[in-house]
N, C-alpha and C positions, 0 to 999 in steps of 0.2 A: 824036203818033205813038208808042206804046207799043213801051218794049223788051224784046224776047225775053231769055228766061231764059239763051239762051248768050250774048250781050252783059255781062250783068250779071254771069258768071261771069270773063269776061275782063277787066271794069275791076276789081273785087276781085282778081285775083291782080294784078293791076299795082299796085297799092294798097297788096299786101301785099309785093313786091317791093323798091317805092321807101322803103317803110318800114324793110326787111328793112338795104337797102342803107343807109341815113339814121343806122340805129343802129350798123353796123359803123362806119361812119366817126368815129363820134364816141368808142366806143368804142376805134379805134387811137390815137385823137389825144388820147386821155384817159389811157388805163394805163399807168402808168411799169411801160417795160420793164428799169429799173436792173441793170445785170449785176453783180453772180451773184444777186439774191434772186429772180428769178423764175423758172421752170422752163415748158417744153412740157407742158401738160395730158397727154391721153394721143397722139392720133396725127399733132401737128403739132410738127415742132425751129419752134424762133423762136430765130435768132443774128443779131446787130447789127441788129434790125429785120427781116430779111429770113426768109419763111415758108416753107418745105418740106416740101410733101406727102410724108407717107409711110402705107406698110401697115406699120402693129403686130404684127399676129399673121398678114398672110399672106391673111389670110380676106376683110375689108374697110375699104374706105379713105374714110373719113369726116374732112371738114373738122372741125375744134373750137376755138375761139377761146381764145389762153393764157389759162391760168388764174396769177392772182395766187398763188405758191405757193411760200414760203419754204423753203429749201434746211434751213436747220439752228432752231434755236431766236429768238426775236425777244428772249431777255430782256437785260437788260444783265447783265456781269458780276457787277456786286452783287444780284442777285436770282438771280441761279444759285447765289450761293455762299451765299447763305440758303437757300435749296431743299437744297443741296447738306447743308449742316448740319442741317436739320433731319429730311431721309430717311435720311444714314449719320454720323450725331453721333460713333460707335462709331472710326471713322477718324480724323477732326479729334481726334477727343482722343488717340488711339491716336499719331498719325503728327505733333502738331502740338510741338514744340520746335526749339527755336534751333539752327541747325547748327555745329557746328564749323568755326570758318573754317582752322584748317590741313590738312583734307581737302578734296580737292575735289570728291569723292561727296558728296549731303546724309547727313552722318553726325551722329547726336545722341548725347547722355550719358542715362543712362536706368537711373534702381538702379544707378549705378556702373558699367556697363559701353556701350561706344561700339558702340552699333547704327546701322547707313547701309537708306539708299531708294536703288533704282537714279539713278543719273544716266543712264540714257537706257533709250529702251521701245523693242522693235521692232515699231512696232504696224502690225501688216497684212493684209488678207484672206487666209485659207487659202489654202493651195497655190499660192502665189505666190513661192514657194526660201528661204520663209525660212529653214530649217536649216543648207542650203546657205551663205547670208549670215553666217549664228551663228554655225559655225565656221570659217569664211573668216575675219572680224574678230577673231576670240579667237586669231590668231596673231599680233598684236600684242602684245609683250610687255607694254605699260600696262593693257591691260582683262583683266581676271580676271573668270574664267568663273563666272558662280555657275548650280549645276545647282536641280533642273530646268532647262532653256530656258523653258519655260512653267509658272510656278506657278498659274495663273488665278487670282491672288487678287481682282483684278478683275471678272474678268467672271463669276464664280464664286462671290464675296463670299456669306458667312454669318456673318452678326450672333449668333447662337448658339453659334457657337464661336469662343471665345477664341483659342485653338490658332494660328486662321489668323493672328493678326495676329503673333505669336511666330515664327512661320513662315515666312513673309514675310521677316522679317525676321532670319533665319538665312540664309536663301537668298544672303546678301551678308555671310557671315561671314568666306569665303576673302578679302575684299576686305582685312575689321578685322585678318584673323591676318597679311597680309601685307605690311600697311601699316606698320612696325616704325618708320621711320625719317622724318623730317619731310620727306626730298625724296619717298619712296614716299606717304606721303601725299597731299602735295600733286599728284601725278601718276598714280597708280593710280585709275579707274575700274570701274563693273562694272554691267550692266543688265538687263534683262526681256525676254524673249524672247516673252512670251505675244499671238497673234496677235489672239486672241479680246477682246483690252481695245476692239479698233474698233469688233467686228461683234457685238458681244452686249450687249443689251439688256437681258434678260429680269429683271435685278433692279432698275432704273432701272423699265422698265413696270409692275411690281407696286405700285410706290413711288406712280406716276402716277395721278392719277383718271383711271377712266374717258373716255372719247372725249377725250381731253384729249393735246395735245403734247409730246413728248418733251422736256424742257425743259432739259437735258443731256447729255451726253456723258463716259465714265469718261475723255476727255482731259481736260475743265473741271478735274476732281476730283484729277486730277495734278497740271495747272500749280496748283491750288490751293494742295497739301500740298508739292508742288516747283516752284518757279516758273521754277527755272534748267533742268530737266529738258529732253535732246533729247530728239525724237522723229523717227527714221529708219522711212520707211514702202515697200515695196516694190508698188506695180502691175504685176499682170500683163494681158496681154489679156486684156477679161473673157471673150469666148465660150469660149477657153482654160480662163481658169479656174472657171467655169461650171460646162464639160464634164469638168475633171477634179476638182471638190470635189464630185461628183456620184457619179464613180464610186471615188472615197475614202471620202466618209460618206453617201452613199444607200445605201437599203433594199437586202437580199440579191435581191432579183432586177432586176436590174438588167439594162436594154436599151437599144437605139437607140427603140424602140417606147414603153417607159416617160417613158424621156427626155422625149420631143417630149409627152408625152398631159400630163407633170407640167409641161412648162414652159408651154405652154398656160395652164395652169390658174394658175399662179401670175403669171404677165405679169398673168392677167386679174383675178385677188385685187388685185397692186399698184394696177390701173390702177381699181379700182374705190373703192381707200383715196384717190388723190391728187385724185379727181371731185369730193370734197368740201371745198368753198371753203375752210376754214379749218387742213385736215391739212397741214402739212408734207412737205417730201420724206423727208427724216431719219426722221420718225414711221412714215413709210409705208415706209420699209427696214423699220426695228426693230420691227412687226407682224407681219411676213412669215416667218413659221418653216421653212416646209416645204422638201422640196428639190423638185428641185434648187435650190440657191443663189442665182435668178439676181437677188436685188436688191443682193447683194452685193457683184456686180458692177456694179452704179451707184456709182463711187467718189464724183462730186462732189457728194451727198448727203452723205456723211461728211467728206469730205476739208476742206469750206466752211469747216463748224464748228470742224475740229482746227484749221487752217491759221489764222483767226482769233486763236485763242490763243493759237495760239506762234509764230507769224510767220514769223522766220528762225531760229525755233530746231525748224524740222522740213526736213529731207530726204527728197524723193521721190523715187524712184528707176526706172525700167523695168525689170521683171525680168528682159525681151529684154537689155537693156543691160547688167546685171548680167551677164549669163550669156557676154556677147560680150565684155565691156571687163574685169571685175573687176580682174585684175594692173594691165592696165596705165593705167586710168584712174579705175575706180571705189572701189577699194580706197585711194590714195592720195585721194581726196575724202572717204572716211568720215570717215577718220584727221584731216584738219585740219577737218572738222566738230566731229569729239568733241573737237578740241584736243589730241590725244595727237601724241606727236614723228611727225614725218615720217620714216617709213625707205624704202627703196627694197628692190626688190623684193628683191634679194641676201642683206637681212636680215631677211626672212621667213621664216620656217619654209614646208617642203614645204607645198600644198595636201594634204589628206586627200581623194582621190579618193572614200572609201567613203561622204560625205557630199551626193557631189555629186546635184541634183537635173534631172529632166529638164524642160524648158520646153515641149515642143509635143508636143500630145496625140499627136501621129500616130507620136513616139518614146516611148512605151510598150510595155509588156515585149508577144513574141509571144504570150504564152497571155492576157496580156488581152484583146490585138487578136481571137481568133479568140472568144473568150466571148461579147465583149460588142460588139465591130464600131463604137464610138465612136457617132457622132449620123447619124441621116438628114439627105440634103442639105437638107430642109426646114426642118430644124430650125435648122440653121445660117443659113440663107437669114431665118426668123425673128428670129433674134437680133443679125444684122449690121440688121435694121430698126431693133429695139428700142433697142439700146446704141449706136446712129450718134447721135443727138441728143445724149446724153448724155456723149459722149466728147467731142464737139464743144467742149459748155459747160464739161467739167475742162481742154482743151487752151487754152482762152479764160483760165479762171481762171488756172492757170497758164504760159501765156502761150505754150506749149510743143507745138508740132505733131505733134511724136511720140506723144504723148497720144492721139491719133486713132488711133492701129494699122490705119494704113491700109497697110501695106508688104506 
């Protein structure tokens, strides 16, 4: 009895079905989901096993199986710091001598006079208080201010000019001039303000071959030349700070219109770098130039890597919390972080109101609010998809549920 062409069509899709389904399974039961080195492809969170539809961009919601996709670099530390030497030699020679051990800044001898490297970086995505931060902690009387806040010697680095490296290392001269006496030594402190040492790339990707992985971080290159080095890093909510590093260093015409057309496009740049098997998440930040910002707000992409290398010698902090706690809770935790005496608050210097910074986009000055009208609700709606996975996997990593910015 001969079968019809619509029979023949029905046992083929069954066919392709059981197969469909044959491979999934083997698949889950095969790819280690190891936490933190794997990541959500583009439109599915994957946390403790468990899978979560979502819409990415709003438009459409398509199933996609995790992709195996390393958070930060796979090399070991001794192949980084070969790497590391052979793309910026200019530093390692520059920065590499014995420290003085009666200071407790890395301070070295050099032509006869005692030049110091910050002992601690505040290294943190834009517009997330850090200024705010910078001089809040410099009213401790152990940490000496060295100006700029931000030198970018970092994330700015020019092998052409000597200058910078001199430079640098002036920037921590108030430290040498006021260090006079063995106990001031031994106690005086002084660091980096520059925010940009996390989120900028662009001399590390020059260094890089082509299609090839980001295979460092200017944290490596710290803990390298300073191994004792803190580093205090401030998160804010990303959509927050998104929306306002947007309308800080985006282009002059700036809109809620703009907004939403450039975030679009850039979700889809990201989501188009991390499709490919072998890119990193860290890589697929540190490609991503355009604004608005928003890969930048993916912290546990960066955050994996720095945290790795200096363990519990990094403090993260919620910029929310900062902003709510500072006196009375955050500020005495910096202080016995950087190891500087415990004061209370009586013996602090006034706060400088003229420093303080605002946290929530929607307290922004009136004449911006009527300019520029912050984001369309869609936009928002987009980006509470986007960065939901993601905040997930940094609240995991660090173990810590406020990470979520779910309040």
């Amino acid at each position: 009895m001969p079968i019809n062409s619509s029979k023949i069509k029905v046992i083929w899709l069954a066919l392709i079905l059981m197969t469909g389904m044959l491979i999934g399974s083997y698949v889950s039961s095969t790819v280690n989901l190891d936490f933190p080195y794997f990541v959500p492809r583009t439109r599915q969170a994957v946390t403790n096993g468990r899978t979560d539809r979502m819409e990415l961009h709003g438009t459409d919601s398509v199933n996609i199986q995790y992709d195996h996709l390393k958070y930060g670099s796979n090399l070991s530390q001794d192949e980084k710091l070969q790497l590391m030497k052979k793309y910026f030699p200019e530093i390692f020679t520059q920065f590499s001598h014995p420290f003085l051990p009666k200071y407790k800044s890395p301070c070295f001898r050099k032509e006869g006079r005692v030049q110091c490297l910050p002992y601690f970086h505040l290294a943190s995505p834009t517009k997330s208080a850090t200024t705010d931060f910078w001089f809040n902690i410099h009213r401790h009387p152990q940490i000496v201010k060295s100006k700029p806040k931000e030198p970018q010697f970092f994330a700015f680095w020019d092998k052409s000019s000597n200058k910078s490296y001199s430079n640098y290392l002036k920037l921590q001269n108030v430290l040498v001039k006021e260090a006079k006496t063995p106990a001031l030594k031994s106690s005086l402190i002084s660091g980096s303000g520059t925010c940009t040492t996390m989120s900028e790339f662009k001399q590390i990707r020059e260094k890089t071959p082509p299609s090839s992985n980001i295979p460092f971080t200017w944290g490596d290159v710290i803990h390298a030349i300073t191994p004792n080095a803190k580093i205090i890093t401030l998160l804010r909510n990303p959509i927050d700070r998104t929306i306002s590093d947007y309308y800080h260093f985006g282009p002059q015409d700036k809109s809620p219109q703009h907004f939403h057309k450039e975030l679009i496009r850039h979700i889809e740049t990201f989501n188009t770098c991390i499709q490919f098997k072998n890119m990193t998440l860290l890589t697929c930040i540190a490609n991503n130039d355009r604004y608005p910002q928003v890969v930048n707000s993916i912290y546990i992409g960066v955050i994996a890597d720095w945290r790795r290398v200096f363990k519990d010698q990094m403090l993260i902090i919620r910029t929310e919390d900062w902003h709510r706690h500072k006196e009375f809770n955050i500020l005495p935790k910096v202080f016995r972080f950087l190891g500087v005496d415990p004061l209370d608050e009586d013996e602090l210097p006034p706060i400088n109101d003229n420093f303080k910074k605002i946290i929530d986009v929607h307290q922004v000055s009136k004449k911006a609010q009527d300019v520029h009208g912050y984001i369309l609700p869609e936009s928002r709606q987009v980006m509470e998809k986007f960065f939901e996975p993601y905040n997930r996997l940094l609240a995991e990593f660090l173990g810590d549920t406020r990470f979520l910015w779910r309040q």
